[in-house]
PDB file of N, CA, C and O in Angstrom, chain B, residues numbered from 101:
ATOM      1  N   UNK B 101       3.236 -25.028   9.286  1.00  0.00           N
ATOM      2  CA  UNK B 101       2.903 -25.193  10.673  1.00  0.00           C
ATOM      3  C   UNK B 101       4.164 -25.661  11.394  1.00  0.00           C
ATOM      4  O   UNK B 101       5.060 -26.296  10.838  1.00  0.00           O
ATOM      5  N   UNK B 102       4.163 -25.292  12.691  1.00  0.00           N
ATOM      6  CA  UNK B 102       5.551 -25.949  13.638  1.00  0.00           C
ATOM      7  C   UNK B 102       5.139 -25.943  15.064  1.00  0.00           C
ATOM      8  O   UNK B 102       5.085 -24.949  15.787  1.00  0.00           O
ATOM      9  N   UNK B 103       4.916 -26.901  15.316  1.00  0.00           N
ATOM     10  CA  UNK B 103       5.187 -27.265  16.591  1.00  0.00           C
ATOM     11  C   UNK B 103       6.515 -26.762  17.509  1.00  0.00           C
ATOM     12  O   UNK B 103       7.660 -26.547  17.111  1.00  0.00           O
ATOM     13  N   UNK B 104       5.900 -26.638  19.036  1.00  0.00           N
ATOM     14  CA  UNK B 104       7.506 -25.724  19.816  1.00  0.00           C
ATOM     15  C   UNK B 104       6.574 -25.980  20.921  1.00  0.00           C
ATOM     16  O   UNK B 104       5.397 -26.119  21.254  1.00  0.00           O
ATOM     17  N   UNK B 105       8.053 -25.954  21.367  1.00  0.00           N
ATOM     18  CA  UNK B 105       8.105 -25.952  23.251  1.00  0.00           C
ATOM     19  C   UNK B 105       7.199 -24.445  24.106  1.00  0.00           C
ATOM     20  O   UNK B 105       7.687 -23.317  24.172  1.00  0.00           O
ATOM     21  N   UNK B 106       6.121 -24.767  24.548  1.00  0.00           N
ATOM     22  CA  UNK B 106       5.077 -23.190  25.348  1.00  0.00           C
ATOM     23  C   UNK B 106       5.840 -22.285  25.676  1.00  0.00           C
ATOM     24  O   UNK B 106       5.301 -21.204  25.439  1.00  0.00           O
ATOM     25  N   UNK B 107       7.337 -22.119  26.323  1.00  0.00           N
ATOM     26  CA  UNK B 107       7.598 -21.129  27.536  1.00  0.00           C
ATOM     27  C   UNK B 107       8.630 -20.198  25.979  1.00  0.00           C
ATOM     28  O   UNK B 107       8.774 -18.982  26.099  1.00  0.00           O
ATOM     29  N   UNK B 108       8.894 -20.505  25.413  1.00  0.00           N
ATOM     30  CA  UNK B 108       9.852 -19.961  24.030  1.00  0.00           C
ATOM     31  C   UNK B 108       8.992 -19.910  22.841  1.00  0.00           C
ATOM     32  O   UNK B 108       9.493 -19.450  21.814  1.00  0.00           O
ATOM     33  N   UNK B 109       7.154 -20.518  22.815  1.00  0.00           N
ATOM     34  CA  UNK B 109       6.985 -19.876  21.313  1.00  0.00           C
ATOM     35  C   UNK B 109       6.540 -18.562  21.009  1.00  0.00           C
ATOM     36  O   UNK B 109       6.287 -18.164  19.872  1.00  0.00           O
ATOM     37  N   UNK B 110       6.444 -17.837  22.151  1.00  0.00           N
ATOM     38  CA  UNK B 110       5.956 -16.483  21.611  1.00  0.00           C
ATOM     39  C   UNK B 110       7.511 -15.324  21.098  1.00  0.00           C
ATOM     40  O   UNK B 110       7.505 -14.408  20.276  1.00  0.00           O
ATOM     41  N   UNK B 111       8.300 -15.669  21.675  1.00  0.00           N
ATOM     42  CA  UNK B 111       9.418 -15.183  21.349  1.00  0.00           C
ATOM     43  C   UNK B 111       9.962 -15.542  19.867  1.00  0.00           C
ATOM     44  O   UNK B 111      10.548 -14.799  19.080  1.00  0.00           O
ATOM     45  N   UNK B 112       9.567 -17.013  19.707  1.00  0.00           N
ATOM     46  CA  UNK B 112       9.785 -17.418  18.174  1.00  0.00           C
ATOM     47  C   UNK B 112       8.951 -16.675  17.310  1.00  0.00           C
ATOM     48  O   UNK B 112       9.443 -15.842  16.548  1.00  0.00           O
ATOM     49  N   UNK B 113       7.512 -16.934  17.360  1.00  0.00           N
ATOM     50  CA  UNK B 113       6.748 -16.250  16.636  1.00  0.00           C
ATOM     51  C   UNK B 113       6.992 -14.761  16.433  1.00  0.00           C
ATOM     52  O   UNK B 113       6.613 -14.385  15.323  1.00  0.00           O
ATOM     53  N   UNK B 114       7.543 -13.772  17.230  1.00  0.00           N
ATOM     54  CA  UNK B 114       8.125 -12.642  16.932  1.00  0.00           C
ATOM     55  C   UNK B 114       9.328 -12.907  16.267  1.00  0.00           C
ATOM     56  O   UNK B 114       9.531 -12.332  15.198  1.00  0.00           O
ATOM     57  N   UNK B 115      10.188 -13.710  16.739  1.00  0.00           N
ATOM     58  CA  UNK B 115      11.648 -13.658  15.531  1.00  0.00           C
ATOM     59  C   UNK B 115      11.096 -14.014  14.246  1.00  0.00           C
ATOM     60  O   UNK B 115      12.051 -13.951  13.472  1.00  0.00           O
ATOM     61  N   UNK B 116      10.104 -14.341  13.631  1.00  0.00           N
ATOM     62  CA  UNK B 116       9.751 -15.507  12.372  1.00  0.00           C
ATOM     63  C   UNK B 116       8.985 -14.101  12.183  1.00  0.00           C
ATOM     64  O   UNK B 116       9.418 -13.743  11.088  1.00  0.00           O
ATOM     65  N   UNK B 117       8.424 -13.467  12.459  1.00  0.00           N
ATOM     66  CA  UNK B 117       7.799 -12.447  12.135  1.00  0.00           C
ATOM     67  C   UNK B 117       8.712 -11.180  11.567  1.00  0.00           C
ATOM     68  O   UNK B 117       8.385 -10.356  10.713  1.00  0.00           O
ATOM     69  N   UNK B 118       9.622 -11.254  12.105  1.00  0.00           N
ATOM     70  CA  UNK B 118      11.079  -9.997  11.931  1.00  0.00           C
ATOM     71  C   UNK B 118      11.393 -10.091  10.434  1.00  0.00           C
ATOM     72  O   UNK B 118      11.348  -9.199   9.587  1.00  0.00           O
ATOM     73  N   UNK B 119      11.815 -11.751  10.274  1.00  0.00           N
ATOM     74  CA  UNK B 119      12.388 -12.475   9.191  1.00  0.00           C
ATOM     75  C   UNK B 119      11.911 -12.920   8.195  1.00  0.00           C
ATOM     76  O   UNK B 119      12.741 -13.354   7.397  1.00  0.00           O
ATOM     77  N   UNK B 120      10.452 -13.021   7.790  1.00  0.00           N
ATOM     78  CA  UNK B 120       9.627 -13.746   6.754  1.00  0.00           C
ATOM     79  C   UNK B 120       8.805 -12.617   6.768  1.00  0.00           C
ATOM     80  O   UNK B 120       8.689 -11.799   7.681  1.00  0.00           O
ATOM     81  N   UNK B 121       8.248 -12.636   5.694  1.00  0.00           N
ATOM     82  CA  UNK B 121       7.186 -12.067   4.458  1.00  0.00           C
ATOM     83  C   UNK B 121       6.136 -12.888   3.914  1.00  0.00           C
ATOM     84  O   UNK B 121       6.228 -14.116   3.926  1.00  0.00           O
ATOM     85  N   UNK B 122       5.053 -12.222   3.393  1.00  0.00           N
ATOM     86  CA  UNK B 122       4.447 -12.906   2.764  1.00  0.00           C
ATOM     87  C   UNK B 122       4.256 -14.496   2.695  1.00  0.00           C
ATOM     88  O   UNK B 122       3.935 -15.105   1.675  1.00  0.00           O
ATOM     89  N   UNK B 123       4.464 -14.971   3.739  1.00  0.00           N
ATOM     90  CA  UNK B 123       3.956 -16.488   4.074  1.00  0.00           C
ATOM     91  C   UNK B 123       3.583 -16.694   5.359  1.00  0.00           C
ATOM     92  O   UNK B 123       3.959 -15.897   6.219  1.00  0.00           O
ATOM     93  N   UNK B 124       2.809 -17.765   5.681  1.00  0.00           N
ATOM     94  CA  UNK B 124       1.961 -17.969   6.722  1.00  0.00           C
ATOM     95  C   UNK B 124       2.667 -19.381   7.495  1.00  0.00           C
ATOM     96  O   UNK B 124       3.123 -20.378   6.934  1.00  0.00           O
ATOM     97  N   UNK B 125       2.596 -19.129   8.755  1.00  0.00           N
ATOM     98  CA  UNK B 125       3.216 -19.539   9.733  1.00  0.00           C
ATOM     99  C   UNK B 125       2.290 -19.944  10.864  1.00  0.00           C
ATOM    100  O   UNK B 125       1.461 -19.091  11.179  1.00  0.00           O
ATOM    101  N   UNK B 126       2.278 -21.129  11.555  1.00  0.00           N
ATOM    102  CA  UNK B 126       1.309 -21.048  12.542  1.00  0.00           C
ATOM    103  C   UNK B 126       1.607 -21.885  13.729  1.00  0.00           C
ATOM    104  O   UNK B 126       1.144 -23.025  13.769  1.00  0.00           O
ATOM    105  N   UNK B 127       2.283 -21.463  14.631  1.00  0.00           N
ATOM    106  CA  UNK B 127       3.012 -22.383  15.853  1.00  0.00           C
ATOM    107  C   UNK B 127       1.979 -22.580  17.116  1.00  0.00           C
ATOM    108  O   UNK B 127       1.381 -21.867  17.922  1.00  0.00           O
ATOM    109  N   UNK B 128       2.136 -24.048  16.788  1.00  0.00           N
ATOM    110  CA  UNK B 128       1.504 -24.864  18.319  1.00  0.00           C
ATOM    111  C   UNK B 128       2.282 -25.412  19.133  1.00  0.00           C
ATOM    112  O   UNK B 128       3.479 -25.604  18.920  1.00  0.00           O
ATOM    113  N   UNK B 129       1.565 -25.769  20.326  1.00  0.00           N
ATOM    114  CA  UNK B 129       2.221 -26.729  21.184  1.00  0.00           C
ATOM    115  C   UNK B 129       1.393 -27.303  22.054  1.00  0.00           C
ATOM    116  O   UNK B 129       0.276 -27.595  21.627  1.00  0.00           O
ATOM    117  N   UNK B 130       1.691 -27.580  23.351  1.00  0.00           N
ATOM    118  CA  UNK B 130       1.080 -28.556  23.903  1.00  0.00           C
ATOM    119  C   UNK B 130       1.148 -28.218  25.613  1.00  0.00           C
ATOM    120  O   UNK B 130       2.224 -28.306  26.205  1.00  0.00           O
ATOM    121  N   UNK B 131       0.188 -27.920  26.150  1.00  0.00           N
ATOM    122  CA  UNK B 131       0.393 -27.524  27.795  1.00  0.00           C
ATOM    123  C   UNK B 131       0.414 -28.859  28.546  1.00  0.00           C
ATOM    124  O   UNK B 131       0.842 -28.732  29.694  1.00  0.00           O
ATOM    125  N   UNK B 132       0.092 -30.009  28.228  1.00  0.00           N
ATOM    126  CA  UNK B 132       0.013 -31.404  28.528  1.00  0.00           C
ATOM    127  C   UNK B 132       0.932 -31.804  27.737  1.00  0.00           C
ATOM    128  O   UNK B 132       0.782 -31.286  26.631  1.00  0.00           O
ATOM    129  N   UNK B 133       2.090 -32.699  27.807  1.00  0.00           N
ATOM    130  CA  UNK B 133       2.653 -33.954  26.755  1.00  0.00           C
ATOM    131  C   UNK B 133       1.426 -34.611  26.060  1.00  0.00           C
ATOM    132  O   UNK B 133       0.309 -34.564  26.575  1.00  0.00           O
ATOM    133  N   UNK B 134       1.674 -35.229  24.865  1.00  0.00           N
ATOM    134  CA  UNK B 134       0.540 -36.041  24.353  1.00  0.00           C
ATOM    135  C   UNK B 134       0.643 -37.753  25.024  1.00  0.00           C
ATOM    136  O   UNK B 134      -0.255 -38.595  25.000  1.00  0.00           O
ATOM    137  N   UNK B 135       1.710 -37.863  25.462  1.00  0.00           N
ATOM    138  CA  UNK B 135       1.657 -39.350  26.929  1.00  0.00           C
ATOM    139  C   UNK B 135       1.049 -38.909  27.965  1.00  0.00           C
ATOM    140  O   UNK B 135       1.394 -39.432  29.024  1.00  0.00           O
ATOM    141  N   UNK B 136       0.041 -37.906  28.022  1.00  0.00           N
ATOM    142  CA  UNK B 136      -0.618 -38.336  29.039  1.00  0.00           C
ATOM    143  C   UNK B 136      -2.342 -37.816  28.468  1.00  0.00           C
ATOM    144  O   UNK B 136      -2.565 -36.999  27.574  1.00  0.00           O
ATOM    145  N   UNK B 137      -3.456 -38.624  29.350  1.00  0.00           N
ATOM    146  CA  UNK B 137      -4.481 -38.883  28.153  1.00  0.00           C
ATOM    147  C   UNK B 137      -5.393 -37.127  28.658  1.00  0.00           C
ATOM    148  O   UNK B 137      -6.525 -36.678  28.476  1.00  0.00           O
ATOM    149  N   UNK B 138      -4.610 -36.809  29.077  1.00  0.00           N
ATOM    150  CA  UNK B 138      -5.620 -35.262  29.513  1.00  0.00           C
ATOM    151  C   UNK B 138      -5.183 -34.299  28.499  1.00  0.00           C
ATOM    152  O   UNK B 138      -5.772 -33.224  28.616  1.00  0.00           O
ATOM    153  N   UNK B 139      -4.080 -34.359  27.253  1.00  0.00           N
ATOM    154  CA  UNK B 139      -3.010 -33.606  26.712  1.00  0.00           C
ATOM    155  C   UNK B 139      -4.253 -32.988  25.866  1.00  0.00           C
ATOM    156  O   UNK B 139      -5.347 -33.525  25.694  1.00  0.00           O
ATOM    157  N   UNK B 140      -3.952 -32.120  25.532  1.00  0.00           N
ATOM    158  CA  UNK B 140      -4.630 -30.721  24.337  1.00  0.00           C
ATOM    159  C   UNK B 140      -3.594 -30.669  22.646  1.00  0.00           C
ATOM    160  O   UNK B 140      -3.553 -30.003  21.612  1.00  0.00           O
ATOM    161  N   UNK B 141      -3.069 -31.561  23.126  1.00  0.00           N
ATOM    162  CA  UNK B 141      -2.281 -31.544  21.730  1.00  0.00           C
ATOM    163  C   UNK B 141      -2.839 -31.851  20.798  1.00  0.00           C
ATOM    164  O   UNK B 141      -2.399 -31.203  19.848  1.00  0.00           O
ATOM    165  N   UNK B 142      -3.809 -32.687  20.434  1.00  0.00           N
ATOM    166  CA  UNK B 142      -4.365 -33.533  19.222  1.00  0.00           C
ATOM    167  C   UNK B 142      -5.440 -31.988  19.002  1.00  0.00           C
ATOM    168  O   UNK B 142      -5.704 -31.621  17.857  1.00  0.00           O
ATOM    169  N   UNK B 143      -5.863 -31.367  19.974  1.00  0.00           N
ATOM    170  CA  UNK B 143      -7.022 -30.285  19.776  1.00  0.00           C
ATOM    171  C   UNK B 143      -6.203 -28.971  19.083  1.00  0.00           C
ATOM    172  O   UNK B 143      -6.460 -28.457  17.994  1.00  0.00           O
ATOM    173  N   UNK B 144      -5.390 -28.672  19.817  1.00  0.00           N
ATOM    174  CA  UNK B 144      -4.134 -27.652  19.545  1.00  0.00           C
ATOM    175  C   UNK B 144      -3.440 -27.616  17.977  1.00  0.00           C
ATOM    176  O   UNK B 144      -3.203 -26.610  17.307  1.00  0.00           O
ATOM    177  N   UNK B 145      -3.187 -29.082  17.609  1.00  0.00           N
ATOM    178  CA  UNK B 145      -3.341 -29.317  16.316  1.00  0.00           C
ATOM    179  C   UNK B 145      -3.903 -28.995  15.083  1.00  0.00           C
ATOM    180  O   UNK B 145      -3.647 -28.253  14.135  1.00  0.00           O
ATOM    181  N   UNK B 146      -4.822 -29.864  15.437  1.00  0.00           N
ATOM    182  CA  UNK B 146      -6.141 -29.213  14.714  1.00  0.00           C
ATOM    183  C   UNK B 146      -6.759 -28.101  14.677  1.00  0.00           C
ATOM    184  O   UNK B 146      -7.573 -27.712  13.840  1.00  0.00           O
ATOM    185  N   UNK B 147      -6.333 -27.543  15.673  1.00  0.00           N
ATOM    186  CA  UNK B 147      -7.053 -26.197  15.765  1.00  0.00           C
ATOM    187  C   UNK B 147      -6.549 -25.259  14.809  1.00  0.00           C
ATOM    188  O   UNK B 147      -7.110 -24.354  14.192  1.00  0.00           O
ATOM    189  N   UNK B 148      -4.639 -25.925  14.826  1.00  0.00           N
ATOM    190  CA  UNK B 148      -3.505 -24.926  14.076  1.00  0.00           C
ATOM    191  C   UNK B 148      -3.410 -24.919  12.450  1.00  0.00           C
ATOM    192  O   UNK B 148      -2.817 -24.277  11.583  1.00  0.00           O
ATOM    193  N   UNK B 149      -4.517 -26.213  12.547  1.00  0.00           N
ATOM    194  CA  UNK B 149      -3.876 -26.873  11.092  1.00  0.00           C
ATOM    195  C   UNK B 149      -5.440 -26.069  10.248  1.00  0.00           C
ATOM    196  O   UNK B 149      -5.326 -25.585   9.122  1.00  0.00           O
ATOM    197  N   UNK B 150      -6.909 -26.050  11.067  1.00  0.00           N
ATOM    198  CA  UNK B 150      -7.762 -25.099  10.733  1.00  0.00           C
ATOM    199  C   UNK B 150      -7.559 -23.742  10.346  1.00  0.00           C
ATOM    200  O   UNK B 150      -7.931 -23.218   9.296  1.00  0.00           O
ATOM    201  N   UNK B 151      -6.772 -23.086  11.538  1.00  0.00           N
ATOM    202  CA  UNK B 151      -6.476 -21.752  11.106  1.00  0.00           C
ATOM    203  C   UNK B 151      -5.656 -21.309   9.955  1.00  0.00           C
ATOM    204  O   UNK B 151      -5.669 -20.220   9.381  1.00  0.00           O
ATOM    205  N   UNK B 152      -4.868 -22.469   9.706  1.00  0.00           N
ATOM    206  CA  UNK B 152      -3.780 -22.521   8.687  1.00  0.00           C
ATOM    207  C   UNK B 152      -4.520 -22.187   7.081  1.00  0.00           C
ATOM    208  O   UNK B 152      -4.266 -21.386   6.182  1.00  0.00           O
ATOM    209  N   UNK B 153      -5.358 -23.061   7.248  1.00  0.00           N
ATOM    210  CA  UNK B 153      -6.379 -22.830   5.838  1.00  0.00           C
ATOM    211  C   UNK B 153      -7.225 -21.601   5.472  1.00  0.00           C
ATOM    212  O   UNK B 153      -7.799 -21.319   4.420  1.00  0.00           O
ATOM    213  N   UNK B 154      -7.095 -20.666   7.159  1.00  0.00           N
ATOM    214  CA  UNK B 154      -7.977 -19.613   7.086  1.00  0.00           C
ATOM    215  C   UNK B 154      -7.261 -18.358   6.809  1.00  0.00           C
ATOM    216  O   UNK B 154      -7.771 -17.497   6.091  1.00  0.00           O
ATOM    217  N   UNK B 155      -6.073 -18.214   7.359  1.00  0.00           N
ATOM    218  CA  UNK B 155      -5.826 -17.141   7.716  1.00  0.00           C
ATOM    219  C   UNK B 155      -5.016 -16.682   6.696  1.00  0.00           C
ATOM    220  O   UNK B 155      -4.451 -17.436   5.903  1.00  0.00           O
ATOM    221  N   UNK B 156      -4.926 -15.334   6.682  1.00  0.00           N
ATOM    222  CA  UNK B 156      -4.164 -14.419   5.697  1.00  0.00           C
ATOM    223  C   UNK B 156      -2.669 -14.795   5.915  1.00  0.00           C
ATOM    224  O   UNK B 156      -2.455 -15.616   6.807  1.00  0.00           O
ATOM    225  N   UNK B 157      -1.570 -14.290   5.196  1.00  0.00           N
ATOM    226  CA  UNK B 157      -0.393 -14.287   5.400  1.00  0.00           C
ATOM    227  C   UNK B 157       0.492 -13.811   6.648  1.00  0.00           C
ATOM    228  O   UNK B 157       0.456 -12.591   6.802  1.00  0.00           O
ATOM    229  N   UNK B 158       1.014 -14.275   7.261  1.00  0.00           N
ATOM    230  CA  UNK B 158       1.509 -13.813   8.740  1.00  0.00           C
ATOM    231  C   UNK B 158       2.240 -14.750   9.479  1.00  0.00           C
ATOM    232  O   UNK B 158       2.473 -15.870   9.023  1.00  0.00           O
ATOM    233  N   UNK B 159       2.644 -14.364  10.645  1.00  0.00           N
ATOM    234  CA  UNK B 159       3.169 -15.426  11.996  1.00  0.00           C
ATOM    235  C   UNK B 159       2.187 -15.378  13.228  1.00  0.00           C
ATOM    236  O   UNK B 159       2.036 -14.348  13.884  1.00  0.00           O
ATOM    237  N   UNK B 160       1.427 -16.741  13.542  1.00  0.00           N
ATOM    238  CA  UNK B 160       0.443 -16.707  13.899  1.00  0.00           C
ATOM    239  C   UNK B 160       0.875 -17.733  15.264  1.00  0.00           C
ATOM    240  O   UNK B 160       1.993 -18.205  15.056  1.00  0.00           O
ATOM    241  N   UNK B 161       0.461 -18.060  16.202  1.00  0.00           N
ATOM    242  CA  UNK B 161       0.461 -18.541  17.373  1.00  0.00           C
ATOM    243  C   UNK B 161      -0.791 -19.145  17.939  1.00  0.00           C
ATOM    244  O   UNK B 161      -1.414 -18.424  18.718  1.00  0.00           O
ATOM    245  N   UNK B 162      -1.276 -20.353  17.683  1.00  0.00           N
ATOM    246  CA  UNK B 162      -2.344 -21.447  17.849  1.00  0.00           C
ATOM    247  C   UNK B 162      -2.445 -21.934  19.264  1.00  0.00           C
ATOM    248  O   UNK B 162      -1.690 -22.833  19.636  1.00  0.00           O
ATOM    249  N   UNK B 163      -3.380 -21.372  20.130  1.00  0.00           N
ATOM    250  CA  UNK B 163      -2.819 -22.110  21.594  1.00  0.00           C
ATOM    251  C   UNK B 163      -5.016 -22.649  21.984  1.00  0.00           C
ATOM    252  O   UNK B 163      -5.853 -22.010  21.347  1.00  0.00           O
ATOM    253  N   UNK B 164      -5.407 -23.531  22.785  1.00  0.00           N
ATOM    254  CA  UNK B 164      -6.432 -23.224  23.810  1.00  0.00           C
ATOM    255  C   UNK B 164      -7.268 -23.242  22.790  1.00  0.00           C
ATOM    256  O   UNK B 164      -8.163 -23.973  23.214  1.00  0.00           O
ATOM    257  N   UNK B 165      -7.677 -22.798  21.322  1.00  0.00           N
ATOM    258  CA  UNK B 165      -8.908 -22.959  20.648  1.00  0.00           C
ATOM    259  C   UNK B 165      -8.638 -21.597  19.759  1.00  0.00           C
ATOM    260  O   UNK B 165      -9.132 -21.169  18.715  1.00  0.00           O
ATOM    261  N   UNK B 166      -7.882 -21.238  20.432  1.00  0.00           N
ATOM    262  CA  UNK B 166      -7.585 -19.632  19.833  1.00  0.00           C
ATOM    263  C   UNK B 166      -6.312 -18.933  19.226  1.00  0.00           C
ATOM    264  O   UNK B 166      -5.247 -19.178  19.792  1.00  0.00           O
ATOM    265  N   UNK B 167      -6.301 -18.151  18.215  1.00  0.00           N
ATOM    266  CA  UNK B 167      -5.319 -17.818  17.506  1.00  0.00           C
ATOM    267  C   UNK B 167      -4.630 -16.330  17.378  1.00  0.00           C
ATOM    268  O   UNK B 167      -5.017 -15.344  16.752  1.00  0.00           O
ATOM    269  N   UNK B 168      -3.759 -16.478  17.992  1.00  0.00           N
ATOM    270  CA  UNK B 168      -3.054 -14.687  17.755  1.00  0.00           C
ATOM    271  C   UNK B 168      -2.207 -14.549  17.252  1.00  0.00           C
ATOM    272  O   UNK B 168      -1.525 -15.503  16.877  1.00  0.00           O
ATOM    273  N   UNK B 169      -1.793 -12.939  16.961  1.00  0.00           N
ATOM    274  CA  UNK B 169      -0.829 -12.976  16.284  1.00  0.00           C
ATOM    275  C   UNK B 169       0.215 -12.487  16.946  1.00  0.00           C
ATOM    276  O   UNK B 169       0.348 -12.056  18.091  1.00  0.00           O
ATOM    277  N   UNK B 170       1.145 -12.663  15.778  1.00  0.00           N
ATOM    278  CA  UNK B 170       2.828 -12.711  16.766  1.00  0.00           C
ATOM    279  C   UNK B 170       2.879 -11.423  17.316  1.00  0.00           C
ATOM    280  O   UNK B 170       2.205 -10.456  16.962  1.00  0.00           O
ATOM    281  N   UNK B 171       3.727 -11.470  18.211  1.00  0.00           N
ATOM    282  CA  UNK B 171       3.756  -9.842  18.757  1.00  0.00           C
ATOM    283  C   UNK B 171       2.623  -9.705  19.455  1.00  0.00           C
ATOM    284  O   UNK B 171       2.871  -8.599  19.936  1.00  0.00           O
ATOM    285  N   UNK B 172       1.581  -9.981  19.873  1.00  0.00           N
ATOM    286  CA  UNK B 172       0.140 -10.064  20.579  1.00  0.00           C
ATOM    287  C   UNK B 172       0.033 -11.132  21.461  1.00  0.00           C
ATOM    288  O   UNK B 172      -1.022 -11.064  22.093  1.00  0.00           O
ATOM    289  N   UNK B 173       0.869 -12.300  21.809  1.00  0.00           N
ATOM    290  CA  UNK B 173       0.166 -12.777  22.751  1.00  0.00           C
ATOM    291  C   UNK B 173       1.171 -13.145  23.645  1.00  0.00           C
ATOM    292  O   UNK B 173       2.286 -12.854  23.211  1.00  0.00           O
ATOM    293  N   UNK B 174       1.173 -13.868  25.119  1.00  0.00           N
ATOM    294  CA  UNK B 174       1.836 -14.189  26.219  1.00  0.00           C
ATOM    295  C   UNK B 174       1.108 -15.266  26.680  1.00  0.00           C
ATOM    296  O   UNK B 174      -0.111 -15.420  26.612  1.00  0.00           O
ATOM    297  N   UNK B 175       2.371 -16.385  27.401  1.00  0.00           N
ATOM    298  CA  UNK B 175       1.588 -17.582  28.117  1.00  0.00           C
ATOM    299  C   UNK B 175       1.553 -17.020  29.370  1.00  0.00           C
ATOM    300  O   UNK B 175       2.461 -16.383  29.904  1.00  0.00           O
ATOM    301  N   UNK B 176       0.181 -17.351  29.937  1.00  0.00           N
ATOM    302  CA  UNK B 176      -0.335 -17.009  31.080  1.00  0.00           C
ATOM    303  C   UNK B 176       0.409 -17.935  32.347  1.00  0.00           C
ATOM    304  O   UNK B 176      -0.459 -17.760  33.202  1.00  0.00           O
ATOM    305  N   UNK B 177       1.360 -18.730  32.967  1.00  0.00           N
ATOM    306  CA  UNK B 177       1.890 -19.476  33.327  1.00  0.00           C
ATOM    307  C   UNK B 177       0.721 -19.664  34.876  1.00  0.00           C
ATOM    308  O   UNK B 177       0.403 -20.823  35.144  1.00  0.00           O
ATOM    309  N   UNK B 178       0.480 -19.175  35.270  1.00  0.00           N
ATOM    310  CA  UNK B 178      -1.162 -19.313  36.130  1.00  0.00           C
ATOM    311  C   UNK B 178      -1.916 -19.521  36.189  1.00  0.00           C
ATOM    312  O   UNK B 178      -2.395 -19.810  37.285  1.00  0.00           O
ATOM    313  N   UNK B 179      -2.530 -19.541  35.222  1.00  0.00           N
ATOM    314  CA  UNK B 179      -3.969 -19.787  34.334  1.00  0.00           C
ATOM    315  C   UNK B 179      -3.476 -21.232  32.913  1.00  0.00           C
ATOM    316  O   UNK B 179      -4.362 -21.992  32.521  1.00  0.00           O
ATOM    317  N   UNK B 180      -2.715 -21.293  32.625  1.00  0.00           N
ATOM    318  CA  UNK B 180      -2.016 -22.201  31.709  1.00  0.00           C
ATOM    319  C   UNK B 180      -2.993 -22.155  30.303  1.00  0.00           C
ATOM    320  O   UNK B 180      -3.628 -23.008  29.683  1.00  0.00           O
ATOM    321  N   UNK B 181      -2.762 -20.697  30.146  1.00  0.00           N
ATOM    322  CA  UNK B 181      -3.169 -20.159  28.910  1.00  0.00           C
ATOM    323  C   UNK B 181      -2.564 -19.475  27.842  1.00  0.00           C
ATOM    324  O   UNK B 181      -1.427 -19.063  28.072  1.00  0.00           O
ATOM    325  N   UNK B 182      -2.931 -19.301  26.982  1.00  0.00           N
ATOM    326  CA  UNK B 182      -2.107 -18.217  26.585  1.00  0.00           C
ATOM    327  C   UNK B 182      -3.319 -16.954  25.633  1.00  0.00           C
ATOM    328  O   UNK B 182      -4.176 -17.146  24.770  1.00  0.00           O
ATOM    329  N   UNK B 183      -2.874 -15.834  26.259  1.00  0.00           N
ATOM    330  CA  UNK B 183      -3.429 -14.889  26.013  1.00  0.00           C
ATOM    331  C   UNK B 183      -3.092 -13.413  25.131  1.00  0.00           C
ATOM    332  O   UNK B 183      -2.041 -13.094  24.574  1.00  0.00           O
ATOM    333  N   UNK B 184      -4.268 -12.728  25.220  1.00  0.00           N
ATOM    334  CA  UNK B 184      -3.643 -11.379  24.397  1.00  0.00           C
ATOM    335  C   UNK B 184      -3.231 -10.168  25.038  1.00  0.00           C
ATOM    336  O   UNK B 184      -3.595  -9.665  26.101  1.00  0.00           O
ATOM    337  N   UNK B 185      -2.411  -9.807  24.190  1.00  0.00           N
ATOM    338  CA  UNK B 185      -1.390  -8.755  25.085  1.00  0.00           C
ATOM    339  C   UNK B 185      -2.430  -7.027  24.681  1.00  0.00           C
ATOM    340  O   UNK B 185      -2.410  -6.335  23.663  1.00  0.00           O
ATOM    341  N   UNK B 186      -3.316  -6.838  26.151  1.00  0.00           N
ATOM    342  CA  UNK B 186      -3.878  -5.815  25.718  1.00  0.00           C
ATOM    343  C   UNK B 186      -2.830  -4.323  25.821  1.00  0.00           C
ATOM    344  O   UNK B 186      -3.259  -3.239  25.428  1.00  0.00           O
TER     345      UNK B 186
END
């Protein structure tokens, strides 16, 4: 699992995807800092550290409750989401 800064992890999750094989990867972050008490980080976490146990081998991207994969998703900077790239 790795934690990263919102506006650069989908770009990571595609480089980590280029470069690794057969292991599982699962990057979170945080649309709130965790200093302030409204933050999604502790959920975002957990959410990453759930999927981690679930998911097949890959580079995966943990945001909002929901999990995509690399190359598939974009932060919504409007909506302060992050979503799938239809």
């Amino acid at each position: 699992m790795l934690t990263h800064g919102t506006d650069t992890m989908t770009i990571t999750a595609e480089f980590l995807q280029q470069q690794i094989n057969n292991k599982l990867f699962v990057l979170t972050s945080a649309m709130t800092p965790i200093k302030f008490d409204s933050s999604d980080s502790l959920f975002n976490l957990g959410c990453a550290i759930a999927f981690a146990q679930t998911l097949p081998p890959g580079i995966y991207v943990a945001m909002n409750g929901r999990v995509f994969k690399a190359g598939n998703v974009r932060k919504n900077k409007e909506t302060g989401l992050f979503e799938e790239i239809i």
